[in-house]
N, C-alpha and C positions, 0 to 999 in steps of 0.2 A: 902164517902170521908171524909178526915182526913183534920185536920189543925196539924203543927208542927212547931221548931223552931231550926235553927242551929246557932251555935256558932262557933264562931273560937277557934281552938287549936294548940298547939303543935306540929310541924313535926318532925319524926325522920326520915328523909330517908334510914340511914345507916341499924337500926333498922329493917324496912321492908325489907330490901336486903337479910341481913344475917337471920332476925329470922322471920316467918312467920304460927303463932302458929292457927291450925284450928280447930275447936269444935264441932264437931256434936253431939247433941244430939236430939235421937229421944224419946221423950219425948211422943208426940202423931202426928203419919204420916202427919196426913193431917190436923192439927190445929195448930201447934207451932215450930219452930225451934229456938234456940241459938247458934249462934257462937259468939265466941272471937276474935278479929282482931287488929291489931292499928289502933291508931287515925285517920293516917294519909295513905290513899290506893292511890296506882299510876293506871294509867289507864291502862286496861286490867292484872286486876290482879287478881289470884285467891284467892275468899273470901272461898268458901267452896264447898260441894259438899251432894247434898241432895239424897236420894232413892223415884223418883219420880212411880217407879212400883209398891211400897207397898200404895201408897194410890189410883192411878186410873194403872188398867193393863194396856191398849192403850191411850195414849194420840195423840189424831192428832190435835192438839195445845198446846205450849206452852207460857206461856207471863208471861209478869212482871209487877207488876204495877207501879215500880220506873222506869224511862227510864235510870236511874247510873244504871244499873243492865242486864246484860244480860245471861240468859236461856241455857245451850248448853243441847241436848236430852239427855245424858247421867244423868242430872240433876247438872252440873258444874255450878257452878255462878261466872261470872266476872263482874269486873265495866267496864263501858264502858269509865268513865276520871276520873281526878285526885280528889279523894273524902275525906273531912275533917270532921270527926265524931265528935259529941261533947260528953260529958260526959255520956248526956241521953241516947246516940248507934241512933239509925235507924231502924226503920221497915217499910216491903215492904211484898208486899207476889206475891207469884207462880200460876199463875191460869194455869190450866188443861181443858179440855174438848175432851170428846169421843163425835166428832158429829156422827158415826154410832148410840150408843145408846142414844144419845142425854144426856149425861151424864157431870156433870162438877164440879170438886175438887178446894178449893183453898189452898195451904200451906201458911202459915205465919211465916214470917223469923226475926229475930229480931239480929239485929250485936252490939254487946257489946266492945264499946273501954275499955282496959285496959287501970292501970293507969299508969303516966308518972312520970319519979324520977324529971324531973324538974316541978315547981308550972308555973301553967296556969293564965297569968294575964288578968284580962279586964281592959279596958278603959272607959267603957260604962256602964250603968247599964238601957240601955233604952229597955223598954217592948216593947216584939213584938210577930205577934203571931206564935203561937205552934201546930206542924202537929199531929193531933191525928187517929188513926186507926177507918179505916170505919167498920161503926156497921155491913152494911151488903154489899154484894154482888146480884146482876142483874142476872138472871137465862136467857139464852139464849133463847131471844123471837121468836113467830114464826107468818112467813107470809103467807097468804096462796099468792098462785099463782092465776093469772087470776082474783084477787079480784072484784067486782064491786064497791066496794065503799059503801055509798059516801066517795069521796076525797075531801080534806083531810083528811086520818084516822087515828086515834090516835094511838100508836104502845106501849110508854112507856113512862115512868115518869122517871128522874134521882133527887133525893136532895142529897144534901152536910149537912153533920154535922153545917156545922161552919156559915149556915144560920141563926142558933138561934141571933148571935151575931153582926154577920156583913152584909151586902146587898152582895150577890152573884150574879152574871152573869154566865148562862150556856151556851156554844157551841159543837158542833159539827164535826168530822175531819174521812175524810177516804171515800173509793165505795160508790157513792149514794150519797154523801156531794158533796165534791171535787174533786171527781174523776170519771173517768168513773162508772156508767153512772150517768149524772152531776144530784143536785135538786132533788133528789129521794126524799129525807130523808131532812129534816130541824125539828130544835127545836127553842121554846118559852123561850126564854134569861131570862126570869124572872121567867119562872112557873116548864122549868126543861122537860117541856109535846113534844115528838118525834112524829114527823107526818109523813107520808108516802101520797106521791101528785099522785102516779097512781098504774096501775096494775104493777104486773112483771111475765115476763116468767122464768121459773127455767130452763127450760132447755138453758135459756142465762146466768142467774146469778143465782146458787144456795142456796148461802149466801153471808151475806154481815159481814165485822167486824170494826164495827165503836167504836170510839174514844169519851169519852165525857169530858169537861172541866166545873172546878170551878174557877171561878176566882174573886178579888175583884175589885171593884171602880177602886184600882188605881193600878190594874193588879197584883197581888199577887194570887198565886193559893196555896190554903189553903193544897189540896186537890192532891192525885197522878192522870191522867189521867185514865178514866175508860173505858173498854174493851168493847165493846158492841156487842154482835154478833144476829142479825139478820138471820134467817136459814129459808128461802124458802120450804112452803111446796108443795108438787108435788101434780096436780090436773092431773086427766086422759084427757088430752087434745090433744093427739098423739095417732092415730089410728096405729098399726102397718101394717108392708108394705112387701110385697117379695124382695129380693135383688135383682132379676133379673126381668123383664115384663115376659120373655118368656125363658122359662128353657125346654131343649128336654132332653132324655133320649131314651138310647135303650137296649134290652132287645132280646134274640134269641127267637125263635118264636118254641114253644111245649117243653118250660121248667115246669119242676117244679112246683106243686105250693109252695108257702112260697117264691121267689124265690128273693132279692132285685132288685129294679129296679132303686132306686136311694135315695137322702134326700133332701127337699125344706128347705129353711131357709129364718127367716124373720127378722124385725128391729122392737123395739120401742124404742122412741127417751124420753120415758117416764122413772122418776125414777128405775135403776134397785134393782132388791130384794124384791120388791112391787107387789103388788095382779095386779098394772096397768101395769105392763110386765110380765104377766105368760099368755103365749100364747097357744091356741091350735087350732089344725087344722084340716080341715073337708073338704072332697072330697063333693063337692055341684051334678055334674054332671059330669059325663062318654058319650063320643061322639067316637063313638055310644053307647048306650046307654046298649046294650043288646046284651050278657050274663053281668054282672058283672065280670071282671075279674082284678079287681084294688082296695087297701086297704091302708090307711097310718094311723101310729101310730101317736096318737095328741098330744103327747110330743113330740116327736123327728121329725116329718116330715118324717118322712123314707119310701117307698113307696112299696107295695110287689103284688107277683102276689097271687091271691085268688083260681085260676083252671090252670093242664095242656093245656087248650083247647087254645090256644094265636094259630093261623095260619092265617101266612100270605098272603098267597093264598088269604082270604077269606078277611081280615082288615087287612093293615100293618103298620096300623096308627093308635094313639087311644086320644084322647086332653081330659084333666083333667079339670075340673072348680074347681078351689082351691078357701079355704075359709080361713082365720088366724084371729084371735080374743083374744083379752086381756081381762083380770080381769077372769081367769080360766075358758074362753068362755061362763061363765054368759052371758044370752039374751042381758042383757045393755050393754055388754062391749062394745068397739069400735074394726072394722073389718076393714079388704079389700079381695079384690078377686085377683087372677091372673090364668093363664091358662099355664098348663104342657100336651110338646107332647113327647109322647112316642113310639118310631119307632122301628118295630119289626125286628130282623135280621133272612133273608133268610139261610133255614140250607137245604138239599139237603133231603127232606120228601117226595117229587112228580117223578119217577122214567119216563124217555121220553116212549113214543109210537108212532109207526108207524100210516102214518092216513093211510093207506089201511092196511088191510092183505096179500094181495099178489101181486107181478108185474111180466108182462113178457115184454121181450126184445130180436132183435132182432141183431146176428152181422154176417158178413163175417169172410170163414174161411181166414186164416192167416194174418188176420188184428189183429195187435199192437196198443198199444199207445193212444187208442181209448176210449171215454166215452161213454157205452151201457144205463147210468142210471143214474137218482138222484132221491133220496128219501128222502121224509119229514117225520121229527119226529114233536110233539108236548110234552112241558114238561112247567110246570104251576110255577116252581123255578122264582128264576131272572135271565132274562134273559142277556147273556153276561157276566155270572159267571163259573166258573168251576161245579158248582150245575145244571145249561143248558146245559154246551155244551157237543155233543153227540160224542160218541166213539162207532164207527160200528166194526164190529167182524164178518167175514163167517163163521160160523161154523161148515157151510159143503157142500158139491160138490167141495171145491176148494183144494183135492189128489195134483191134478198135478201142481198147481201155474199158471195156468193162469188168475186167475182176482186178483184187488187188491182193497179195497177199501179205499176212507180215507172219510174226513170231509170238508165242504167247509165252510172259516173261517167266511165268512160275513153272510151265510144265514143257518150255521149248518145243512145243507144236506149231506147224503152220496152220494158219486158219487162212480159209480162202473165202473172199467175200466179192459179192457186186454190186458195184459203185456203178454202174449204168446201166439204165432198162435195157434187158433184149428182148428183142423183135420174132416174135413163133411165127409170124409170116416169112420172115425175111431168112431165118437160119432157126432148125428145129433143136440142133445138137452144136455141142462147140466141145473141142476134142482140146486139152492143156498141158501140153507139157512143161513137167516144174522141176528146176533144180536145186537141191542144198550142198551149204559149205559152213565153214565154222567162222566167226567175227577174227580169228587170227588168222594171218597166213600159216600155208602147213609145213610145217618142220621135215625136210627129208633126212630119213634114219640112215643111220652112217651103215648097216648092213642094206640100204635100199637103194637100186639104183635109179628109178624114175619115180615122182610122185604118181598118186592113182588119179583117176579123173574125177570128176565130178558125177555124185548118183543121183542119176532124175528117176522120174516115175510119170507116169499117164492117169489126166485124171480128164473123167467124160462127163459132161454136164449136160444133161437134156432140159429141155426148154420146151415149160409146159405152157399149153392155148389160154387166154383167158378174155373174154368179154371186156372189151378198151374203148377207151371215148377214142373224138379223132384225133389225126396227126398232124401237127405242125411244122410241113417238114419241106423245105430247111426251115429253121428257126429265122433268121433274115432274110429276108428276097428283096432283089433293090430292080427300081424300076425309073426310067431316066422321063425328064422330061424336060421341055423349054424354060426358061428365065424371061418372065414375064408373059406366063402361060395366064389368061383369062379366064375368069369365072363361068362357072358352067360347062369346062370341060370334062370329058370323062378320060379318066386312065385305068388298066389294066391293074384289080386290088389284090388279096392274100387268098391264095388258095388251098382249104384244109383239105386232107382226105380221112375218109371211115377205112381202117387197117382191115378189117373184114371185109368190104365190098371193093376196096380202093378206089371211091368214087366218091364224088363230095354231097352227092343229093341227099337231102332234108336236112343238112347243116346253116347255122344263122350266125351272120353274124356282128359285130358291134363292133366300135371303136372305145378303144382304151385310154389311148393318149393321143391327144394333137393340142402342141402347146399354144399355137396362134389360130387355131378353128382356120384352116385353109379346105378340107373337106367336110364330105358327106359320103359315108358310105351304104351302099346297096346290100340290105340285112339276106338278100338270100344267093348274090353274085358274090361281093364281098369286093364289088367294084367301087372306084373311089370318082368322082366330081369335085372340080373345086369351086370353092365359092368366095372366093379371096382371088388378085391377082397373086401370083406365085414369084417372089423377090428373094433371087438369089441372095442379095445384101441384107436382109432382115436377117434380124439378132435372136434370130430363133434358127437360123442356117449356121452348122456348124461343119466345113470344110467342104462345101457345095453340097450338102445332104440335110434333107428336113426327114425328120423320122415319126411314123405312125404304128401304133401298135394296135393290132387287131384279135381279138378274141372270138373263136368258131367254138358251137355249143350244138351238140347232140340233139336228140328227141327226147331225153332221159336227163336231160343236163349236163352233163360230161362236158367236159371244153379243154380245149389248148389255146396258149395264144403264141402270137408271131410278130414280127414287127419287120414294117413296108419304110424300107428307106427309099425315099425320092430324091435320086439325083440331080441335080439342077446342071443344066449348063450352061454355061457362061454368054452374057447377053452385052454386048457396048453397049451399055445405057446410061453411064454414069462416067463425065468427062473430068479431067483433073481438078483437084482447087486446092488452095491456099487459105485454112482457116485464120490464120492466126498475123498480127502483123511482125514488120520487122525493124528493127535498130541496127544500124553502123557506128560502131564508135569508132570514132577516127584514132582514137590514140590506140585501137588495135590492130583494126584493117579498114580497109575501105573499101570491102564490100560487102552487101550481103547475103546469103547462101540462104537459096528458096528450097522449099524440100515438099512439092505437091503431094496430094494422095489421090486415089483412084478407088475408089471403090469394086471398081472388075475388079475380075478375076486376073493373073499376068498372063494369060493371053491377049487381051484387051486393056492393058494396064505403062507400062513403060516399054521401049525410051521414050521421053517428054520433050517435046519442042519448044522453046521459048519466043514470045513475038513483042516487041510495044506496039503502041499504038503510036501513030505520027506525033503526036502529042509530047510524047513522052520523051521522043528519040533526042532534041535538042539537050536534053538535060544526063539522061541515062542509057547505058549500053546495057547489053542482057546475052548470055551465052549460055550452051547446055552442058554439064558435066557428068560425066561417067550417064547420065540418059536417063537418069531421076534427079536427078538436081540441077539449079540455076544458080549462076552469079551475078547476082546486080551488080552494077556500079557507075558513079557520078563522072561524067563527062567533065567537070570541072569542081573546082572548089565552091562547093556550097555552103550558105549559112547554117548553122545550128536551130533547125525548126522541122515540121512536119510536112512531109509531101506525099500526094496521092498520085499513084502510078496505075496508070492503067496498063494492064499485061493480059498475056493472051495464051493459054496453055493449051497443048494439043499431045493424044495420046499416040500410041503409033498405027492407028486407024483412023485417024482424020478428027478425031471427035471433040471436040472443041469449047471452050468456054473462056467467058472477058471477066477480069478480076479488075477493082481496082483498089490495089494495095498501097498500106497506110505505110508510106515510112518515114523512120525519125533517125534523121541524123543531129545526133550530140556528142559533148566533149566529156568521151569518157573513155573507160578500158572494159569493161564489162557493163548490157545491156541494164544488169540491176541497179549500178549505179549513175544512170543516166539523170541529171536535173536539168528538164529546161530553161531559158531564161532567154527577155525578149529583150534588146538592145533599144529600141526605139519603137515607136506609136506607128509605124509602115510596117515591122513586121507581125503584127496580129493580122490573122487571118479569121474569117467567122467559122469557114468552114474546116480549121485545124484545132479549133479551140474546143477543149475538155477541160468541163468546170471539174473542179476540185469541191469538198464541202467547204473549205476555207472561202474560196470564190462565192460560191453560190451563200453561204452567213455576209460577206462584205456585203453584196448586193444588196440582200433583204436590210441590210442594217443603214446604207444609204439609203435606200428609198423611204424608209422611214424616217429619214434623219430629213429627207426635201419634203415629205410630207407634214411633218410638225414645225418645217421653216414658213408653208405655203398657209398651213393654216393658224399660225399667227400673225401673219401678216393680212388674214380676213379678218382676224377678231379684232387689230387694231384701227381699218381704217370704218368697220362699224358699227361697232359697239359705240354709244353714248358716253359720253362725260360721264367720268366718273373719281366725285373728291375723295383723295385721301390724304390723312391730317398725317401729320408726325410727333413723336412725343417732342418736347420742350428742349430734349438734351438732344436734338438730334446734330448742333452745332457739334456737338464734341465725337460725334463718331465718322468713321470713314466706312467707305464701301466700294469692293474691289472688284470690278468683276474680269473671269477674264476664260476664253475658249480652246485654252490650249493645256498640255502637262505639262508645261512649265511651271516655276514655283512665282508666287506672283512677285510684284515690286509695291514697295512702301510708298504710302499716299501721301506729296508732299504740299506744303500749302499752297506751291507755285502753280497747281491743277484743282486744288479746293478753296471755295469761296462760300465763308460764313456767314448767309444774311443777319442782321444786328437784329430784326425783330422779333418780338418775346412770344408772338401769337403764336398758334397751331399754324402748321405752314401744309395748306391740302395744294393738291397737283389736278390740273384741268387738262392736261393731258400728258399720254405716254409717248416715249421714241427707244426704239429697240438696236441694243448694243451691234457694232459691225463685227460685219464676218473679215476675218486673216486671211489674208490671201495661202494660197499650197505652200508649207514647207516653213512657215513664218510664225514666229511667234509673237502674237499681240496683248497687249494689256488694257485695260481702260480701264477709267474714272469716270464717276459720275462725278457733275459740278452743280451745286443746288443753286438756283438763281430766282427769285420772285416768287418763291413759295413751290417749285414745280422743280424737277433735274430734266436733266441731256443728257445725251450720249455725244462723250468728245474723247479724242485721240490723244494721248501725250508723247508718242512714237512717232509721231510724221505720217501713220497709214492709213488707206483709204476708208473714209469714213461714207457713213452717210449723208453728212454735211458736204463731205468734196464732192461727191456725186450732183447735188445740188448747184453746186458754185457758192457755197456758202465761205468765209474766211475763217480761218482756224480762231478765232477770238471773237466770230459772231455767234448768235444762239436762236435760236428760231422756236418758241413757243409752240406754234400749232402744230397740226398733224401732217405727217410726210402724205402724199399721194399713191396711189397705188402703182403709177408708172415709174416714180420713185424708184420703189423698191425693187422692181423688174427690172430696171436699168442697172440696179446695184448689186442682183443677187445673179443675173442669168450668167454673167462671164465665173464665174465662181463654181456655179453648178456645171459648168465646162470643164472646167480643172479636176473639178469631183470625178466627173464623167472619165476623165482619162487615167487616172487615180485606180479606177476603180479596175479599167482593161488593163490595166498593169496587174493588178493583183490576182485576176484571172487568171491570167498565164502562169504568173510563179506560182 
């Protein structure tokens, strides 16, 4: 500890803003530093910047001994407030310490005020004292842990320099003072002497960094606060421990040896990096004990198997007495124990066996669905794993499929059962051999050099006689006959036999099914007649076979039945044709592609010949492709309308038939969007035309339309006179009539003449408005003249009157003629007529 003296100086504040001049010199790392500063430092300010790695590599402490001063790791120094140097500068130094190697540096900093252009005045010239640099430094003391004492124990001395001259006081500050943990630590105020009042655990408090103070009488500290660190040394007082009580491990059982089985790990709570945590570990006891098959490495804990011999058949369990020890398992060091179980997994080593070698059983014949048997395995795996459970195999006597076996899931037995009657005529005994295996494949043991084989056993089933209706045997019999075989034929029918006499007498029997009644069978032959011709092509023949099923019955009742499939064979009776017709659209192709059918069979069915008839040939050509299809096509450019072709299809046995096919050629790309349409009144044909409902309404609606023309024109020429009057105002109205949907035309006076007299004006006779010629639209006026109207034209069209030779300004009172009207309506009803075959078509 130092004594020193400050003086006031000078501020420049501007000074330090703008100029802020730093000096490093390293003169020697770790004994001296100078820097150059102003007088006058604001707080938090950088004074300089030290290379704290070239005199300690690691530092895990950094301090200062001035508290103005604060340390940053990179070795930066700042003040911590506003600080005023006097002429003499400032010195402080850097303490360092590596506690891993218990190592510790101090640098010494010394800050040099420059000078000031303005003179520095005192006021005062009164002596006071002066902080001088401590001679030495306090090496970081050490405590041991767990001490006995006696307490209080002395730990360390501090003095101050500036005791020669003045009465000093020393204290104390920091862990173990005043802080957690309280009264540890106190010093002798007068003599400087550090005591320590009890033990300490390190592994609570490893160190401590205490503070010591000089100070004078009348509270003046000569001296900067000194650093004191305190460092805990570790006594071996923690025995290490396993992290877990009970650690299991498992391991398949006839591995390897070397094989891992797993790693124990343990704690010390004791300093690490120390001889008092290098641990090692030591298997005490194996349960059971014998053979040895368990090793662990005493660094690592890692546990290995020693022999293939691990089966678990025999132990599947093996518990470890673990040992773990500190200070390099030195006798002294401190231990604990724990215990590891190691559980061996079941691998499929043990193949099942039968406990007998062989079984017999007894069943009835044509008994089904029956359990003749169960048999036990024995297999030493675990059980209720796919490694146990048993998979049974017949391996032989079961040819014909009557037995089946499986597994019963709760007790792994084989149960044997028969799934198909046997025959005590036919076979008395049936001899079975059966094998079991396990649902895994079998695991070969590493001391085993071939798996074992498979264990069968022998099992004998006699087969008891019993009282049976007849047999049905085979269940189908097929029997061939012609294609278009005639009624009242006989064919050979279904023959049962009795199992006990093997012979069919006093059996009956009946039919069961015949879907198109084509026989009749013979209730005591069981011979069939038919009574239908026999057509391969009826839709009750499903791939040249009609099928009858016949039922044979005992004296007792008993029955089997059978079923008589009739083979048909193929008969030419049925020549090609062409249902359906056909379309060319020109905007696709131009032609079109015939595709007959045949009802044979294909031995009497294609390749197909194509022929026209003379008729035809002027217009169309015809050719055969791949030998079931045809190509039509048009010898020239044809109209858009319907043509009937006569053609001529023959099978590849001659067999023959004349078709004559409808075809339409239109202007289209696809046959669905084909729209007829007739160009002129020559190309209707009668016998191409297909009424539409549209066609066939036109008709009905003209013909009504000439019949309500026909017969007004009876009622008018004889029906009597008959007056009708008009009202008084009938001058001032108009009347329009007209036969078209057009909208009409306004009645001008140029075509109405208003007789002047005042009477009722009656009519002595009618004349009936003219028919418009096709396409035209007409209008008429009535003109009232002498008490009666006409019919007259204002349009220039043919009237009634022109048919007459009447002039458009004469008026003719009486009644038209009946050849009149026939001369005026029949060219009209022609028009209609053609009107009408136009509409047809479209």
């Amino acid at each position: 500890m130092a004594v020193a003296s400050a003086a006031p100086g000078s501020i420049f504040c501007k000074q330090l803003l703008f100029s802020l001049l730093v000096l490093i010199l390293f003169c020697d790392a770790c004994q001296k530093i100078s820097l150059q500063v102003p007088s006058h430092l604001q707080a938090e300010t950088l004074v300089g910047k030290v290379n704290l790695e070239e005199c300690l590599k690691s530092s895990s402490q950094i301090l200062s001994s001035d508290p103005a001063f604060r340390i940053l790791e990179d070795g930066s120094i700042y003040t911590t407030h506003d600080l005023l140097l006097s002429s003499e500068g400032k010195t402080f130094s850097i303490l360092l310490s590596d506690s891993q190697r218990q190592e510790q540096k101090e640098i010494e900093i010394v800050l040099l005020a420059r000078e000031e252009k303005a003179s520095k005045k005192r006021h005062t010239k009164d002596r006071v004292l002066k902080r001088s640099k401590r001679r030495w430094a306090p090496i970081p003391c050490s405590l041991m842990e767990n001490s006995l004492g006696p307490f209080p124990q002395h730990v360390q001395q501090i003095q101050s320099d500036a005791a020669q001259n003045y009465t000093i006081f020393y204290s104390i500050s920091g862990p173990g003072v005043d802080k957690e943990p309280f009264n540890l630590f106190y010093i002798e105020k007068d003599t400087g002497d550090i005591y320590c009042t009890r033990s300490i655990d390190r592994e609570q408090y490893d160190q401590f960094l205490v503070y010591g103070y000089a100070t004078t009488a009348d509270g003046y500290a000569p001296d900067y606060p000194l650093p004191l660190l305190f460092k805990v040394e570790d006594d071996n007082d923690n025995a290490p421990y396993f992290e877990t009580k009970m650690t299991v491990f498992s391991v398949p059982e006839n591995c390897r040896s070397g094989t891992s089985v797993g790693q124990v790990t343990a704690i010390d709570n004791d300093e690490p990096g120390t001889l008092h945590t290098r641990l090692k570990f030591k298997i005490l006891q194996q349960i059971p004990d014998h053979p040895k098959h368990f090793s662990i490495h005493p660094d690592t804990g890692v546990i290995t198997t020693t022999t293939p011999l691990l089966d678990r058949e025999k132990c599947d369990t093996y518990k470890l007495v673990m040992e773990v020890r500190d200070m390099g398992g030195q006798p002294f060091g401190l231990f604990n124990t724990g215990t590891i179980t190691i559980s061996l997994e079941d691998e499929n080593d043990n193949p099942p066996y039968f406990t007998e070698t062989s079984y017999f059983t007894e069943v009835e014949e044509n008994r089904i669905d029956v359990v003749i048997l169960r048999m036990k395995v024995h297999d030493l795996d675990l059980a209720n794993t796919p490694h146990s459970k048993a998979v049974y195999t017949i391996l032989q006597g079961n040819e014909n499929g009557n037995f089946k076996i499986s597994t019963d899931p709760n007790t792994n037995e084989g149960i044997l059962c028969v799934v198909k009657p046997l025959n005590y005529e036919l076979n008395r005994q049936v001899v079975l051999q059966i094998g079991v295996l396990n649902e895994a494949e079998f695991t070969k043991a590493a001391n085993s050099q071939t798996p074992p084989s498979m264990c069968t056993t022998t099992v004998t089933v006699k087969i008891k006689d019993s009282d049976e209706g007849p047999e049905c045997e085979p269940p189908v019999k097929i029997i061939q006959s012609k294609d278009g075989l005639p009624a009242g034929k006989e064919l050979l029918g279904y023959k049962a036999l009795d199992p006990e006499t093997r012979s069919g007498e006093g059996l009956r029997y009946q039919k069961l099914g015949d879907e198109d009644n084509w026989f009749e069978i013979n209730e005591h032959t069981g011979d069939l007649r038919t009574v239908k011709v026999l057509d391969r092509e009826s839709k009750f023949v499903k791939n040249n076979q009609y099928n009858v099923s016949v039922v044979a019955r005992d004296a007792v009742g008993r029955s089997c039945t059978g079923t008589l499939v009739v083979l048909l064979e193929d008969f030419n009776d049925h020549p090609p044709k062409i249902e359906k017709d056909v379309t060319i659209c020109k905007h696709d192709k131009d032609y079109a592609l015939l595709e007959p059918e045949d009802d044979d069979g294909p031995d009497n069915g294609p390749p197909f010949q194509f022929f026209l008839d003379n008729s035809a040939n002027k217009l169309w050509t015809i050719e055969s492709k791949n030998g079931k299809q045809g190509v039509l096509r048009a010898k020239q450019n044809l109209d858009y309308n319907y043509y009937s072709v006569p053609i001529q299809i023959q099978d590849r046995h001659g067999l023959s038939a004349k078709h004559v096919l409808s075809v339409r050629i239109c202007d289209c790309t696809t046959p669905s969007d084909c729209r007829m349409a007739i160009k002129d009144e020559r190309d209707i044909k009668p016998g191409n035309v297909i009424l539409g409902k549209w066609a066939i309404l036109a008709m009905v609606l003209g013909s009504a339309l000439l019949l309500c023309i026909m017969f007004t024109c009876f009622c008018v020429t004889t029906k009597r006179t008959v007056k009708k009057c008009f009202p008084e105002d009938v001058a001032q109205q108009n009347l329009i009539v007209s036969n078209t949907e057009g909208p009409g035309e306004e009645v001008t006076e140029a075509n109405i003449r208003i007789p002047t007299q005042t009477s009722n004006i009656c009519d002595t006779s009618m004349s009936v408005g003219t028919l418009g010629g096709q396409g035209i639209k007409t209008q008429q006026s009535f003109e009232m003249v002498k008490g009666g109207y006409t019919l007259d034209s204002n349009k220039g069209h043919h009237t009634l009157e022109s048919s007459k030779g009447v002039g458009q300004g004469g008026v003719d009172t009486g009644r038209y003629a009946y050849t009149d009207w026939q001369s005026f309506t029949q060219p009209r009803l022609g028009e209609e007529s053609i009107r009408g075959h136009t509409l047809i078509k479209n």
